[in-house]
Phi, psi and omega in degrees: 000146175330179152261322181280200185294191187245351176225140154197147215214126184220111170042034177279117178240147174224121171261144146290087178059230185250053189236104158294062202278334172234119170242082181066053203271135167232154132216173144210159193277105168251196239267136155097325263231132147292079204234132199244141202238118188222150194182165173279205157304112167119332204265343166112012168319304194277297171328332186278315185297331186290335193276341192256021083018288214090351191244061094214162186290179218203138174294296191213180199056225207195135167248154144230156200233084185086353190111321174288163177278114184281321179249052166192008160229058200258337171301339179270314182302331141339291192299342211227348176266162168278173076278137151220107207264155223280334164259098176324125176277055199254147155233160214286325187264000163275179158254161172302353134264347132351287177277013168280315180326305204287324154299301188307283206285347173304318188273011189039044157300145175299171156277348179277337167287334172275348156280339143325305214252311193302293207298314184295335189275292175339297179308318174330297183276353190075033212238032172288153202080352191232011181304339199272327192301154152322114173277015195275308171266023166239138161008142184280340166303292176321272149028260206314296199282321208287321168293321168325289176314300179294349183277311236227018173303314202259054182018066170332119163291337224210135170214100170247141182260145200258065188068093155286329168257044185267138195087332184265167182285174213273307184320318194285309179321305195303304202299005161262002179266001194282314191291349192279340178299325185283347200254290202289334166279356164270004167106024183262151185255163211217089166269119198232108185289158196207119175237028178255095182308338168313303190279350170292337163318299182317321198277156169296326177209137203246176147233149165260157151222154163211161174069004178099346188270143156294082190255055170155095204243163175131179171327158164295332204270326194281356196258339183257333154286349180268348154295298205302305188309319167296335175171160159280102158337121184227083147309128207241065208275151175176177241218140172073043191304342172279005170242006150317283196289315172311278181340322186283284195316311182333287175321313211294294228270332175258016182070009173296293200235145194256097171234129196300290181245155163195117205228148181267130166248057194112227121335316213260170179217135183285150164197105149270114184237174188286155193301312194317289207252042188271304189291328147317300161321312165327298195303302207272324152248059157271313191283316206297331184272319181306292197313324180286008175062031176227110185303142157255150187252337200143125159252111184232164186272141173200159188283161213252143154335143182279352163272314172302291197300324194280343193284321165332280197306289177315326159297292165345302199282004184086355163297000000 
């Protein structure tokens, strides 16, 4: 592996026609690092990884991968990356060694190392007794580790997963972030796209993106002070949150009360105002929701959510 970091994206843009889908993106990855790239549907997740892929080309800036140019060394750079992409790349009419076989040799594995590896990814996925099966008949948790297995067979340095737990169940989510942990403690490093603010948790260091832009990159902790700086969070509990949230949005879009954000969490309703003046702010919607026939139970300052910094962050940039 390289010395330097393992990813690095310098002013990289991808046009579609006159559609901006990567817009002037910098980051970088180092080496060994859990690093989660999050954004909604739509926001340019998947495009960037296929550019940082190779398999397309980048309107204008520059990737390296490993240390390679993806786009003119993206075949030796190849060789040494995962994929596992957001439709598990399975096919359906193998069984699950079947389709490890069909990776090992794609990846010019030997036969005595994918017999090596097949016992370790069997265990992996949990499938010892079920190798033999269709995959067509296992569980989307199995699916889901078994696509693992086939991204990281030929032991990659470098693995990216394009939303892996989209669709699966919360339990299949965790035990797969337990393995994505078991891969970064062996030094593989892990780019993992995302719209589960939970799992941003996890990661060591994240970017947001939206609209194709980064707007906000860094630790989760260093990512919630730089939020705290822009404004105070006011959780917000009381009875009735849709003449709540009307009541709020209302004030906001008419200048009563001067609040940055205001967003529903559950039950619960988010407001972010400037810190200076939040002790003020309390007060004026404790009376504007008693009018509005929605009772307040408490409004308390609480440290803000990692949905809170993106909502935060994409607002900042004018998105």
């Amino acid at each position: 592996m390289s010395a330097g970091p393992a990813i690095v994206v310098e002013h990289l843009s991808k046009e579609f026609g006159r559609f901006k889908a990567v817009d002037d993106i910098s980051l970088q990855v180092r080496q060994g690092e859990i690093f989660g790239f999050l954004g909604p549907n739509g926001a340019g997740k998947t495009t960037t990884i296929r550019i940082l892929l190779g398999l397309l080309l980048p309107t204008g800036g520059q990737a390296h991968v490993l240390g390679y140019d993806v786009a003119r060394q993206a075949k030796a750079m190849q060789a040494r990356v995962g994929y596992m992409s957001q439709i598990f790349t399975l096919y359906n009419d193998l069984t699950a060694e079947e389709n490890l076989r069909f990776y090992a040799q794609a990846y010019g594995l030997s036969r005595a190392a994918f017999r090596r590896k097949r016992e370790e990814i069997i265990a992996m996925a949990g499938l010892e007794g079920r190798a033999g099966e269709f995959t067509r008949n296992l569980s989307g948790g199995w699916r889901q580790r078994l696509a693992l297995g086939c991204a990281i067979i030929h032991e990659p340095d470098l693995v990216f997963l394009d939303e892996p737990t989209a669709g699966v169940d919360p339990v299949s989510r965790r035990d797969f972030w337990e393995l994505i942990y078991l891969l970064a403690g062996r030094g593989t490093t892990v780019f993992v796209t995302t719209h589960y603010m939970d799992e941003a948790e996890q990661c060591q260091r994240l970017a947001f993106i939206s609209g194709g832009r980064i707007v906000a990159q860094g630790t989760p902790d260093s990512l919630k002070v730089e939020a705290m700086q822009r404004g105070q969070v006011l959780e917000v509990d009381c009875a009735h949150a849709d003449l709540a949230m009307k009541a709020l949005r209302r004030a906001q879009a008419e200048g009563r009360l001067p609040l940055q954000e205001v967003a529903l969490y559950g039950s619960q309703i988010h407001v972010v105002v400037a810190t200076a003046k939040a002790p003020a702010v309390r007060e004026a919607i404790a009376r504007l929701l008693g009018a509005a026939g929605a009772d307040v139970y408490g409004i308390e300052p609480i440290s803000p959510t990692l949905e809170d910094v993106f909502i935060s962050s994409v607002r900042s940039q004018g998105l």
